[in-house]
Structures are given as C-alpha cells and as structure tokens.
N, C-alpha and C positions, 0 to 999 in steps of 0.2 A: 510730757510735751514742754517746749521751750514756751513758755510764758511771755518772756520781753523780747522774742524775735521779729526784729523787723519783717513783714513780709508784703509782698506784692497779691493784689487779690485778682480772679480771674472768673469771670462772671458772663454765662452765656445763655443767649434765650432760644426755644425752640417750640417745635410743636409736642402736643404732650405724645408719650408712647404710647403706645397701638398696641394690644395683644402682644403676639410674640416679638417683640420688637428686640434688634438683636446691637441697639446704640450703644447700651451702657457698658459692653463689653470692647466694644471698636473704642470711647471714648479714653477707656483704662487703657487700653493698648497704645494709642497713642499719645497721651500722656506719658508712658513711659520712654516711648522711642523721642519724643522732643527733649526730656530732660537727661541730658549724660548718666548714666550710670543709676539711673530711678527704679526702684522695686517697692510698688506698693502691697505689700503681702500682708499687713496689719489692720485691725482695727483698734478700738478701744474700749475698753468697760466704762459703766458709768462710773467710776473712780479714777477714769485716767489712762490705766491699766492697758498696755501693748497687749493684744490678741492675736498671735500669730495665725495665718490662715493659709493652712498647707494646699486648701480648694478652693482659692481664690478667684478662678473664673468660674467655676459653676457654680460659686454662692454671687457672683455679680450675675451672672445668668437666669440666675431662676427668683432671685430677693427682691419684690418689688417696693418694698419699704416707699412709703408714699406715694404711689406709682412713679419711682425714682429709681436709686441705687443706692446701697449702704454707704455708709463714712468710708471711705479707706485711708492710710496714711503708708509713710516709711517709717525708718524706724532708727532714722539717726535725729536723737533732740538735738541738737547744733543746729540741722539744717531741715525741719519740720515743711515737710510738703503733705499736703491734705489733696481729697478730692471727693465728689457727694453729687448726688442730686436729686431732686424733689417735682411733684407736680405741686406749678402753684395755680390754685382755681380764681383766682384774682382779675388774668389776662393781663395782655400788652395793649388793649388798644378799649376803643369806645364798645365792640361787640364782647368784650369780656371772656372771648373764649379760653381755656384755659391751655396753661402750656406747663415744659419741661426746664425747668432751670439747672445749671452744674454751674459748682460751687468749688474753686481749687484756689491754694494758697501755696504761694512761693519764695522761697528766702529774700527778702532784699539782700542781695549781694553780688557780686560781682557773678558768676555761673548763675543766679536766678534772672538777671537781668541779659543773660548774653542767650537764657533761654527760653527768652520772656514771648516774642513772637511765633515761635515754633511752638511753644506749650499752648497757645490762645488758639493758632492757626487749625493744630491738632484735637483742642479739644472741641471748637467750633463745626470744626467739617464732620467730625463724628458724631457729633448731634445734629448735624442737621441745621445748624441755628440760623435764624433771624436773624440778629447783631448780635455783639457781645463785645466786651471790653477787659481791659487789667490796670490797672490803680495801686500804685501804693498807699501804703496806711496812711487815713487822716482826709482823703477825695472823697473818699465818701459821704463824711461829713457838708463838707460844703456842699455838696450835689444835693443832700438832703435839702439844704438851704436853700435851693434854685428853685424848687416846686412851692408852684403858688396854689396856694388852700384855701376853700369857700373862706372867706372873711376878713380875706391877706389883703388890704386895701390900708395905706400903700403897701405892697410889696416889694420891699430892694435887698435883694440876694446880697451876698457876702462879694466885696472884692470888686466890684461892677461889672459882674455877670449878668447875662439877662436871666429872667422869669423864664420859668418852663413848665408848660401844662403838665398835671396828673395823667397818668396814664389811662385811665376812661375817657379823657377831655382828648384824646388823640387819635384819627379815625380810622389807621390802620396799621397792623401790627410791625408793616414793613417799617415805617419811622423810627428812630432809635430816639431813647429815652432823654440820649445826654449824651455830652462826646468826657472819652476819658484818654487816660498818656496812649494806650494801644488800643485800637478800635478795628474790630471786627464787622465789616458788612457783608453780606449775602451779594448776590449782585441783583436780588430784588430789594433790599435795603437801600444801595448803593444807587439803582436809575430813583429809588423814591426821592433821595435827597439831592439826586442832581451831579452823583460824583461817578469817574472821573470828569472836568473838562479841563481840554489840555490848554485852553487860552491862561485858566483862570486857578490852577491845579498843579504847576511844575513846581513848587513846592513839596506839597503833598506827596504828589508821584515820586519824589527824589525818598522821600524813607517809606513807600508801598508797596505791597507786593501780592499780585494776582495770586489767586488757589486754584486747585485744581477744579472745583465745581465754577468757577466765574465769580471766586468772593472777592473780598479783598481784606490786608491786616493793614492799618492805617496810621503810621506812631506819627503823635504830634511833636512830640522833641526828642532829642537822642538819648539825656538821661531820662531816665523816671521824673513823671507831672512833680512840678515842686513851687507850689501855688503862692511860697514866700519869695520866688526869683523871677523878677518883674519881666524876664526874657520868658520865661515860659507862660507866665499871666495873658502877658500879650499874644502870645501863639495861641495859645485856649482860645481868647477872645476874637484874636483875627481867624479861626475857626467855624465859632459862633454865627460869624457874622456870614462868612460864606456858606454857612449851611443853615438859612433863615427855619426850615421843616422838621431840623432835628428838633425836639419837645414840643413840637406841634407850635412853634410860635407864627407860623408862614399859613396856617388854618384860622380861619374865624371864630 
C-alpha cells in the first residue's frame, strides 16, 4: 500500500445490520460502478500482503467481521482505494443506539475527486445511511478540534469555528455530526436541519443533487475543503451558521 497517498476519506452512518442483511454487498457494488474502472478483489494480511479473493461476493456476504464487512481494497499502489465497515456500539445520538459505519478511501487526484460525489452518493444509499460525509486528509483533525469535552471551559475550536456537542449531548441521530467538503443527508437528516430552503439555499442548491431515496450530496466548494484558503474557511463557516442544528448547537 502507498503509504504517502494523498487521499480523500468517505465516511457514512447507518443503522446497524439486521440478520441477513444483504447492504454490504449493494455497498461493494456500488462503490465500484461510482469509481471508473474500480475492482475491489483484495484484502490484506496483517503484513500488508495483497490477498486476492477469487469469492469476493460470497465472502462479503456471509463475513460479518464486527457485525460489519471485511477490509477490501484494489490493488494498484499508485492509486490505493479501500473500503470497510464496522458496527460501532457508541451511537450517533443521546439514546446511544448503535449503528453501522463504512469506511472508504480515495486518491486525492484528479479521477478521485471527479468521483468523489458518486462514490459517497453510492456508498450512502447502499447503506442506508443517516448522513455521511468525504474529506480530504488533515479535516479531520480540526473537526476533532470542534467537539467540546466535559471541562472545555473556555472552549475555542481551531480557525473560528464553532463548538459542537459530543455525540451523546445530541438528541437525535437524524443531526449530523459536522459538515465536511461533501456532505451526504438522508432526507430525514436534511428536514432535521432545515435543508433545502430555496430563499435562503441557492447557493447550496447550485452544487447539490437529490438521490433516488429523497437524500441529498451537498459540496461545500468545488475543490476539496482546503481550511488553509480563506475562501473555503469562509464557505465552512457561512455553512455553520446556516445550519445552527448541525452538532447540536441549535439544542439546549
């Protein structure tokens, strides 16, 4: 695996799976139809080690490895696409119920960024999910930074971002955590935080685009978040501010 690849990260929340649940198969498959030319046939040993996997949908089918899906990847290092997922017993909201998280990684480059919202679009709607988002390397740091923790008095996020509650401090899972460069909502996500309105929203609307369940993919600016160029800082922020509910800050 490439080690210093830049990549774009894609991270989606759902409900956890249910018995025969048949997501993590529609997720792979769509994963591959969003990225041109994508065959995740591999895993990897714990050394590294490419694993070719001649029965790749029936070991996604029946492997519930966390009540998840195994690692899978491609298998050219230049351009390192992963994909994964996990139950994590944590929850998204204050009832702590637990959910289904996927986990995929995509080149920053020129074709990972041209297939950045069809890869989120696709692996969202296959799960099911809540929200979900994709970020280039380095967002997610700051966002760590945004969450204010029992004894964060004062608390001031990086960049002057606001504060945004822990995910127990938030009272239901339709809220999204945080906004990031492409942002995935359900359309129960989407009426929680108030979006679409078209007075206040033509922005927005101008780089979004409905799915076929009633979601939406939501890009804040047209390259990748790049929280050093004071034009995207500002988009983040003027974001923020129009959606006071994202990280529960619009709750008591």
């Amino acid at each position: 695996m490439a080690a210093t690849q830049k990549s774009l990260h894609l991270t989606v929340y759902a409900p956890a799976l249910v018995g025969d649940d048949g997501r993590p198969l529609v997720i792979v498959h769509g994963m591959e139809r969003a990225v041109p030319g994508l065959r995740l046939g591999w895993t990897t040993s714990e050394r590294d080690d490419l694993i070719a996997l001649p029965h790749r949908d029936e070991w996604v089918a029946t492997d519930r490895t966390d009540n998840g899906f195994p690692f899978l990847c491609n298998d050219d290092e230049n351009r390192v696409v992963t994909l994964t997922g996990w139950e994590n017993a944590r929850g998204l909201a204050a009832d702590m119920t637990p959910h289904f998280e996927v986990h995929a990684r995509l080149p920053h480059d020129e074709a990972g960024i041209a297939a950045a919202a069809d890869a989120l679009e696709a692996v969202a709607e296959g799960a099911r999910a809540i929200w979900g988002h994709m970020d280039p390397d380095g967002v997610a740091e700051t966002v760590a930074q945004q969450f204010r923790h029992p004894g964060d008095e004062p608390h001031v996020p990086p960049e002057g971002l606001p504060s945004l509650k822990l995910p127990w401090d938030i009272p239901v899972p339709e809220i999204p955590h945080f906004l990031g460069w492409l942002n995935y909502w359900s359309d129960a996500a989407a009426r929680a935080i108030g979006f679409p309105d078209s007075t206040r929203d033509a922005d927005l609307l101008s780089r979004a685009r409905r799915t076929a369940t009633g979601g939406w993919v939501v890009r804040l600016t047209d390259a990748p978040l790049d929280l050093d160029d004071p034009m995207h800082l500002d988009a983040l922020k003027r974001a923020y501010e129009r959606f006071p509910a994202i990280g529960g800050r619009a709750t008591s």
